[in-house]
C-alpha positions in Angstrom: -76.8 -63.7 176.1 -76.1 -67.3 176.5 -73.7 -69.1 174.3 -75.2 -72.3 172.5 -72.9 -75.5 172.5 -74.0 -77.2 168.9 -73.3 -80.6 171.0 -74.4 -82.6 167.6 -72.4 -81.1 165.6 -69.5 -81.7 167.4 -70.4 -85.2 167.9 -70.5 -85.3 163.7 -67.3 -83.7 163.8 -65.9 -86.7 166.2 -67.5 -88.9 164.3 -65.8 -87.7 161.2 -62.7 -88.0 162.5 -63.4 -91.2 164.2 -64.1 -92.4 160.1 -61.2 -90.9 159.0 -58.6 -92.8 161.5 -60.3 -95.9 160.7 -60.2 -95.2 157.1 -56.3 -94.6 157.7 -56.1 -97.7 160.0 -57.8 -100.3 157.0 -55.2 -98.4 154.3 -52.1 -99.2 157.3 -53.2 -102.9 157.4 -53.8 -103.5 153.5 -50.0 -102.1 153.1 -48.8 -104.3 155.9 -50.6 -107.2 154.4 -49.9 -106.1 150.3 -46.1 -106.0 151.7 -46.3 -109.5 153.5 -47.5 -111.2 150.5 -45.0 -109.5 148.3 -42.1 -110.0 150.7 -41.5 -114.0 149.6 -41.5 -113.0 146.0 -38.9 -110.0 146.8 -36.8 -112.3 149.0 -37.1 -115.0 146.1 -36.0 -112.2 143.5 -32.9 -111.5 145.4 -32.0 -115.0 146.0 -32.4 -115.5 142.1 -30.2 -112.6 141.2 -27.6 -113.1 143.7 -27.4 -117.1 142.5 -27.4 -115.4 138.4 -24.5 -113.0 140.4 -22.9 -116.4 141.5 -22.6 -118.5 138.8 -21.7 -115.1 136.5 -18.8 -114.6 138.8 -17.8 -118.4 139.2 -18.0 -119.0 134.8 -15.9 -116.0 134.7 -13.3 -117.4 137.0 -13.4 -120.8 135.3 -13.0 -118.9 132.0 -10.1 -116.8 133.2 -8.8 -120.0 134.7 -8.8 -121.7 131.2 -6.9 -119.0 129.8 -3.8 -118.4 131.9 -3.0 -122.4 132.1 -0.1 -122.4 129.9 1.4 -119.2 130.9 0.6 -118.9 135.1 -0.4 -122.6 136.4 -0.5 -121.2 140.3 -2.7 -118.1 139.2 -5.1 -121.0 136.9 -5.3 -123.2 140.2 -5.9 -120.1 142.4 -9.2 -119.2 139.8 -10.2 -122.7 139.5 -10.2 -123.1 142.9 -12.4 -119.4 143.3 -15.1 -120.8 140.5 -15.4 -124.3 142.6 -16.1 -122.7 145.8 -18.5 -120.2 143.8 -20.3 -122.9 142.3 -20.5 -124.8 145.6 -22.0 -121.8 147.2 -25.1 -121.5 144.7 -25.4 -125.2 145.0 -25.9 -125.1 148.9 -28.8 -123.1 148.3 -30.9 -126.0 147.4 -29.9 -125.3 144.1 -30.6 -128.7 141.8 -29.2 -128.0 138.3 -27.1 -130.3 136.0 -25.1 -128.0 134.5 -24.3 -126.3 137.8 -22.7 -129.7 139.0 -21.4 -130.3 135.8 -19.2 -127.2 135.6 -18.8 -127.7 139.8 -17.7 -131.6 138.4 -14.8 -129.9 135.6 -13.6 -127.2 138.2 -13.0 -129.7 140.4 -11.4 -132.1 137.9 -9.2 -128.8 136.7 -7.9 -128.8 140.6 -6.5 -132.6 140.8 -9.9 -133.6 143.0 -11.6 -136.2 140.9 -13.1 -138.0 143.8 -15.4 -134.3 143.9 -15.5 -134.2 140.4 -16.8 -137.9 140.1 -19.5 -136.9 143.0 -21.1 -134.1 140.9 -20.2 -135.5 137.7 -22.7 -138.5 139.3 -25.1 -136.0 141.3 -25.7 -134.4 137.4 -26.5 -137.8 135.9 -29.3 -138.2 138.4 -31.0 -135.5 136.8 -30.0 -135.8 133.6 -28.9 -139.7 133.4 -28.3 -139.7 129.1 -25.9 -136.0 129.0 -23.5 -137.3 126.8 -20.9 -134.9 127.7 -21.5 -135.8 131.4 -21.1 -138.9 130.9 -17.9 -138.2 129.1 -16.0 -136.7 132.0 -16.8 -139.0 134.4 -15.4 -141.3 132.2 -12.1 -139.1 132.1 -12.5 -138.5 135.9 -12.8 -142.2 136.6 -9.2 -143.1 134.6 -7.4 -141.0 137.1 -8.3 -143.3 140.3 -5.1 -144.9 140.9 -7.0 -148.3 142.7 -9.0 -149.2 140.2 -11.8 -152.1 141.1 -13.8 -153.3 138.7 -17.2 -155.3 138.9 -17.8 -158.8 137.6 -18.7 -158.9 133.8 -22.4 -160.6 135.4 -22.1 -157.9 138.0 -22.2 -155.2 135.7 -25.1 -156.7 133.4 -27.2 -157.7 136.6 -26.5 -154.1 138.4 -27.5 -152.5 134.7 -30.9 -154.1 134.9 -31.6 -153.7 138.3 -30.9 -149.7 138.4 -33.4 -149.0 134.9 -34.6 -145.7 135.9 -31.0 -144.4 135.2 -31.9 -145.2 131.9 -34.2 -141.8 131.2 -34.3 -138.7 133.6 -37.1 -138.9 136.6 -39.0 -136.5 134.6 -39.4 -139.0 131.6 -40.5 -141.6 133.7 -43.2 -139.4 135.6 -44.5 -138.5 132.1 -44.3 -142.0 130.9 -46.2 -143.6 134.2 -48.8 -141.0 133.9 -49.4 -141.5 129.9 -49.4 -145.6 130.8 -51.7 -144.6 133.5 -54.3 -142.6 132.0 -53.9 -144.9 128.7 -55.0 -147.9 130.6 -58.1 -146.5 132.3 -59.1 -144.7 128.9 -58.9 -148.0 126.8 -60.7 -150.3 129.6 -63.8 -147.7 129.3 -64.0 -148.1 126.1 -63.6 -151.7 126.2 -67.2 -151.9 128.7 -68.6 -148.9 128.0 -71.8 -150.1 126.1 -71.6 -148.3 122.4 -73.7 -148.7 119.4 -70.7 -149.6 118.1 -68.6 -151.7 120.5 -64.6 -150.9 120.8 -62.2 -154.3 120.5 -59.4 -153.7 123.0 -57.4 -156.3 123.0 -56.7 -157.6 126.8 -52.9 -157.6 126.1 -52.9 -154.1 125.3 -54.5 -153.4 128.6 -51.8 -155.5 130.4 -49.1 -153.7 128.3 -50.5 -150.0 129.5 -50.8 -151.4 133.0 -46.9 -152.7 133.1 -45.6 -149.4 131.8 -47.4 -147.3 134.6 -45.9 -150.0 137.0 -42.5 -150.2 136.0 -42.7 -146.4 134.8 -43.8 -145.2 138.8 -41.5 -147.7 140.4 -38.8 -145.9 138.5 -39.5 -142.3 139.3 -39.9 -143.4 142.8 -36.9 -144.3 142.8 -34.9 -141.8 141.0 -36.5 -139.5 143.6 -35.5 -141.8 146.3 -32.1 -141.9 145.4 -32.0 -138.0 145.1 -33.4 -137.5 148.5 -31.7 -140.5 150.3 -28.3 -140.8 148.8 -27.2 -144.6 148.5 -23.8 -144.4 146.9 -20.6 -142.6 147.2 -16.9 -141.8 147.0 -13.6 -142.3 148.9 -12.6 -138.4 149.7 -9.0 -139.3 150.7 -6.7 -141.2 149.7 -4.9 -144.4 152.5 -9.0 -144.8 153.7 -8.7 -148.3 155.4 -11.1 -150.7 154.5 -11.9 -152.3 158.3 -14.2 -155.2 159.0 -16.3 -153.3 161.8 -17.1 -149.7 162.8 -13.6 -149.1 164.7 -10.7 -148.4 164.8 -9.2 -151.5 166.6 -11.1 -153.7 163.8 -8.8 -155.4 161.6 -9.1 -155.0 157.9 -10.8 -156.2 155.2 -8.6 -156.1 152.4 -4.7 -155.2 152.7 -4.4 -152.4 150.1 -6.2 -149.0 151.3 -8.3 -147.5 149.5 -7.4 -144.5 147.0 -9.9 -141.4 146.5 -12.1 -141.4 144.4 -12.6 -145.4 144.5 -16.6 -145.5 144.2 -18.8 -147.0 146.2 -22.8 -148.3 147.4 -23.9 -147.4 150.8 -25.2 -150.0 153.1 -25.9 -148.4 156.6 -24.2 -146.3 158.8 -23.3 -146.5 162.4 -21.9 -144.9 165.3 -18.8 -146.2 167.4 -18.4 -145.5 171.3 -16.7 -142.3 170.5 -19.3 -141.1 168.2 -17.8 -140.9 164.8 -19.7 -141.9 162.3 -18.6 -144.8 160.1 -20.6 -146.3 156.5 -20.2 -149.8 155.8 -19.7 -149.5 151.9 -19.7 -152.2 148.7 -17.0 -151.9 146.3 -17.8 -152.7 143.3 -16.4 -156.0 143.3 -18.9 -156.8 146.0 -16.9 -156.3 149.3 -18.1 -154.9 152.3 -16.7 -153.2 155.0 -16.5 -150.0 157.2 -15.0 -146.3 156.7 -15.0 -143.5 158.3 -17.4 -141.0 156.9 -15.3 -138.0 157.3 -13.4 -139.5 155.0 -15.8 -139.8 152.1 -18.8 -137.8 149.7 -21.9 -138.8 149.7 -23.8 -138.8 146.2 
């Protein structure tokens, strides 16, 4: 008697189990690819709850720090200090929030460091330019600088026109250039669209919607500019010579150093032969000169 090999039904069974492995093999890549696209949003939930973590920790310091003022001053200064660097590590993370900088601003102030404080006090303002309480403290911040230079009375007024868009946040003006925007292209169709019943727009109308979008763009472009590309700053430290060149061996500009926190506008910034990097700065009285930029902030 001769045994019988059922040959296709063997093959079936291969081909079964071939099915099932590739079955096995789509459900292994689906999970690799489900996971992939889920991994940005888990990284992005941990980065959000160690920041919350963060700033929880750093308020709690500044809270503490608050409280023990009158009765421990080196254990306040010890917990100011703790919040500062707390807030300081959230904002390295990208982080663009004014009431981040604003509290990173008044721990700073609480530590004696006003040229820091001024820095975020100022870095807030960019994003929320009419904060009244911001605006308040760097006020308070700026009446501690012991040199104290102020601009020309026509300074001031011509400075104040040409720097607008501090006048509303970017995000006002975006809104505001897009309204003008859309507003002007809406009323000129109906000024030559052909109606029954013809629309009067009047052409200074037109030339006012126009402006806005203008004036509106050019200052969210530069809010944003200014964000991204920072074009002021502060003295860090205090004896900062003031030199006439990007060196050491030039001689200075004015006699009296400069104090920290005396602010400034940033002109360019260049290397000497020993590659240090030096900024040549404007007071606000409208000198110019050269620091070095290890010893200043950037705003």
């Amino acid at each position: 008697m001769s045994m019988q090999l059922h040959g296709y039904n063997m093959l079936g069974g291969l081909a079964k189990t071939g099915n099932r492995v590739a079955i096995h093999a789509q459900r292994r890549w689906l999970v690799m690819l489900a996971m992939l696209l889920c991994l940005p949003h888990a990284v992005m939930a941990e980065d959000t709850a160690s920041r919350s973590t963060l700033l929880a920790q750093a308020q709690e310091a500044y809270d503490q720090a608050v409280a023990m003022q009158a009765p421990n001053r080196l254990k306040a200064r010890t917990l100011f200090s703790d919040a500062l660097k707390k807030y300081e590590s959230v904002l390295d993370q990208d982080v663009q929030n004014a009431g981040v900088l604003f509290n990173a601003g008044n721990a700073a102030y609480r530590l004696g460091d006003y040229a820091k404080a001024i820095v975020y006090y100022r870095r807030a303002l960019l994003i929320e330019p009419n904060a009244a309480d911001i605006q308040q403290n760097l006020s308070q911040a700026r009446r501690q600088v012991t040199l104290q230079i102020e601009p020309p009375t026509e300074r001031k007024i011509f400075a104040s026109l040409l720097t607008y868009d501090r006048w509303l946040a970017p995000s006002v003006w975006k809104y505001l250039a897009y309204a003008a925007y859309v507003g002007f292209w809406l009323l000129l169709t109906l000024r030559i669209a052909r109606w029954r019943q013809p629309v009067s727009v009047p052409t200074a109308l037109l030339a006012l919607c126009l402006l806005l979008a203008l004036v509106a763009g050019r200052a969210f472009w530069v809010a944003a500019e200014r964000f991204e590309n920072p074009a002021a700053g502060v003295v860090a430290r205090g004896q900062t010579e003031l030199l006439k060149g990007n060196g050491t061996g030039y001689q200075r500009r004015i006699d009296e150093p400069l104090t920290a926190g005396v602010e400034f506008e940033l002109i360019e910034q260049r290397p000497d032969p020993d590659q240090r990097l030096w900024y040549r700065i404007r007071l606000a009285d409208g000198t110019d000169g050269w620091i070095l930029a290890e010893r200043a902030l950037l705003i």
